[in-house]
C-alpha positions in Angstrom: -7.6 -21.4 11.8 -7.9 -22.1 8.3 -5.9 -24.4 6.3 -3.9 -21.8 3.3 -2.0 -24.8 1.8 -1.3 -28.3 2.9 2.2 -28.5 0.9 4.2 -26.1 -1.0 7.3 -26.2 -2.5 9.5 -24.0 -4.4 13.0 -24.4 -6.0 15.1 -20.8 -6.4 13.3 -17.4 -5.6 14.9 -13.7 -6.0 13.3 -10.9 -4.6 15.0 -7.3 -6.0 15.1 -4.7 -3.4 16.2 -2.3 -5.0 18.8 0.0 -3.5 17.9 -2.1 -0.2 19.8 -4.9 -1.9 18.9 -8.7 -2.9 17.5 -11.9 -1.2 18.2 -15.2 -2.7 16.1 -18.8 -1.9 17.0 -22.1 -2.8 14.7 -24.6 -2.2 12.1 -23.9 0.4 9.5 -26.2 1.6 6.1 -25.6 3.6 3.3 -27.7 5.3 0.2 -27.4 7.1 0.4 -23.1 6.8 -3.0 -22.2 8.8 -4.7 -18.7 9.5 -7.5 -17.1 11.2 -8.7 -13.6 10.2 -7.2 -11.2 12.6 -8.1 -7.5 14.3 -6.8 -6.3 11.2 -5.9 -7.1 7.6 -2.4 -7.9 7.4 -2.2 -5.6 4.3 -3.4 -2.7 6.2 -0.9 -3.5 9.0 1.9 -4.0 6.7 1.2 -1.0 4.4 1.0 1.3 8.5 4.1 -0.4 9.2 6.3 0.9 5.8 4.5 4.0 5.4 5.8 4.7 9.3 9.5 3.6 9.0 9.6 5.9 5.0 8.1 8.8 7.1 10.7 8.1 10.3 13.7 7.8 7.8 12.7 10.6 5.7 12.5 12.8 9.5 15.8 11.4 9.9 14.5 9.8 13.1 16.9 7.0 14.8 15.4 4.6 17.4 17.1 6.5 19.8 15.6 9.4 19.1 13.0 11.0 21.5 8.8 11.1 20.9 6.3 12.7 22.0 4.1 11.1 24.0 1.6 11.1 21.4 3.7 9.0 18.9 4.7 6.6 21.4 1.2 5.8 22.1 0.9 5.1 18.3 3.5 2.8 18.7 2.0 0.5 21.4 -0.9 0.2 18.7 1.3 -0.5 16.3 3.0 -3.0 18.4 -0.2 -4.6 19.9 -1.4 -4.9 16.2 1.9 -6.9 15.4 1.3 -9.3 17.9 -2.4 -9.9 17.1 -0.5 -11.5 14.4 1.0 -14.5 16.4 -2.3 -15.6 17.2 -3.7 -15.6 13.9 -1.0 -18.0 12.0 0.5 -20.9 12.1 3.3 -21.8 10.3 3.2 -25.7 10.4 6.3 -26.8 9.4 9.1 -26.4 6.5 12.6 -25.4 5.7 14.2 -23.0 3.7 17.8 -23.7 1.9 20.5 -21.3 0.6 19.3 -18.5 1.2 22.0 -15.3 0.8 21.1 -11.4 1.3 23.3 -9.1 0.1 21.9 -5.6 1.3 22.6 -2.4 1.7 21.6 -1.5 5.5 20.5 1.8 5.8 22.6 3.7 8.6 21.9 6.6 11.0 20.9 9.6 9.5 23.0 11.5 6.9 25.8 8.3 6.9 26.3 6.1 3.8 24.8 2.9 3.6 26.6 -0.3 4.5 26.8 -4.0 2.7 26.2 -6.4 4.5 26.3 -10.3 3.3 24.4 -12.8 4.9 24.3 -16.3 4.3 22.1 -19.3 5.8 22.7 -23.0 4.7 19.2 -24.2 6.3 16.2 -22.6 8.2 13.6 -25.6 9.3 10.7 -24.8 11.9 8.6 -27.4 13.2 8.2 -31.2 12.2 12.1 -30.1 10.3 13.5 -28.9 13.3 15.2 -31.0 16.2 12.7 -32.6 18.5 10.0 -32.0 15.8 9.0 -28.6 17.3 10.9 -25.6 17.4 13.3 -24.0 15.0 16.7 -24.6 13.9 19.3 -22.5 11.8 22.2 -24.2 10.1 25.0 -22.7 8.6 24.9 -18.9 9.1 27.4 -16.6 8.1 27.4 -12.6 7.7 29.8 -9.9 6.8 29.8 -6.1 6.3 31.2 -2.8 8.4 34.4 -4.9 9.0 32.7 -7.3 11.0 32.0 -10.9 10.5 30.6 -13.9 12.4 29.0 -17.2 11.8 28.0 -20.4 13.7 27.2 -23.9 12.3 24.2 -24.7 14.1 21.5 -22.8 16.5 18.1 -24.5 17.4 15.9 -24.5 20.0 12.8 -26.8 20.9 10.5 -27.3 24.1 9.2 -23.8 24.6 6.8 -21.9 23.4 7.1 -18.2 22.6 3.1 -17.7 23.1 3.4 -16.4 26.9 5.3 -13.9 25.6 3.8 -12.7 23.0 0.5 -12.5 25.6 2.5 -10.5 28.1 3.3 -8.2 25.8 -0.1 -7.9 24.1 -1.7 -7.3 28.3 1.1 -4.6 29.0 1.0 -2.7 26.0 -3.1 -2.5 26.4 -3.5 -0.6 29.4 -3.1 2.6 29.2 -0.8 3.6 31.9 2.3 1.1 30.4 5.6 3.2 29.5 7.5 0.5 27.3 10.9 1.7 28.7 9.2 0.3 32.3 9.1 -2.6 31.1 9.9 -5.6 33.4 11.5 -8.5 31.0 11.6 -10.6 33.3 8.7 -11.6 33.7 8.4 -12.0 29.5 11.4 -14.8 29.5 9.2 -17.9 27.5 
């Protein structure tokens, strides 16, 4: 792992999404961000990964909808790809504040779009979160479709999500792994 930047901080950010919506930041904070090169560069993955959900939407395909064994197999690459990714950062450890999404979440096929608001007092991960480890989210709030929830306070600490992540990575390698077979169970961090 490299060091990217010992501290960073950053007082409002708006990011335009266009018909997607809008995302709002207040102050946000970072320390200690490290990465390693990975199996492949992240703007290749990420530019795969939009390319694949424009040409699904534009098929009109839901995740429901059934695949050829061909494209599923593309999808355990995707997905084994993705995860190369949580070996190859680390976040260190920040907070984010005030951040509010107002977006338009695309439905199923051939439906109208739906708002939906979404608000977060606080987001901290590591030495900000309880315990010093872990994440915690403080404040959250969303609304849209007729629904609404929120809760004060969610956080967790003392676990690690890396056995996952590597139980994932080993069944999605071999070959003979149908993702719907699956036993989560044995995936629980």
């Amino acid at each position: 792992m490299q060091p990217i930047f010992g501290r960073v901080e950053q007082d409002g950010y708006a990011i335009d999404l266009g018909p997607l919506g809008k995302i709002s930041l207040g102050k946000a904070t970072g320390r200690d961000f490290k990465m390693r090169v990975g199996d492949e560069p992240v703007g290749e993955l990420l530019s795969r990964i939009i390319a694949q959900a424009e040409a699904d939407q534009k098929a009109g395909l839901s995740s429901k909808a059934e695949r050829d064994p061909a494209r599923l197999e593309a999808d355990k690459r995707m997905a084994l790809s993705m995860f190369s990714l949580f070996d190859a950062i680390d976040y260190g450890s920040g907070e984010v504040r005030d951040m509010v999404m107002a977006l338009s979440v695309p439905p199923n096929p051939g439906e109208a779009p739906v708002a939906m608001d979404v608000r977060i007092a606080r987001l901290a991960y590591g030495e900000d979160a309880p315990a010093k480890s872990g994440y915690a989210v403080e404040g959250f709030s969303f609304a849209g479709a007729g629904a609404k929830a929120g809760f004060e306070s969610l956080s967790y600490s003392g676990f690690s999500l890396a056995p996952m992540f590597k139980g994932l990575k080993e069944a999605l390698a071999k070959p003979e792994t149908e993702i719907d077979s699956l036993d989560f169970r044995k995936l629980i961090p």
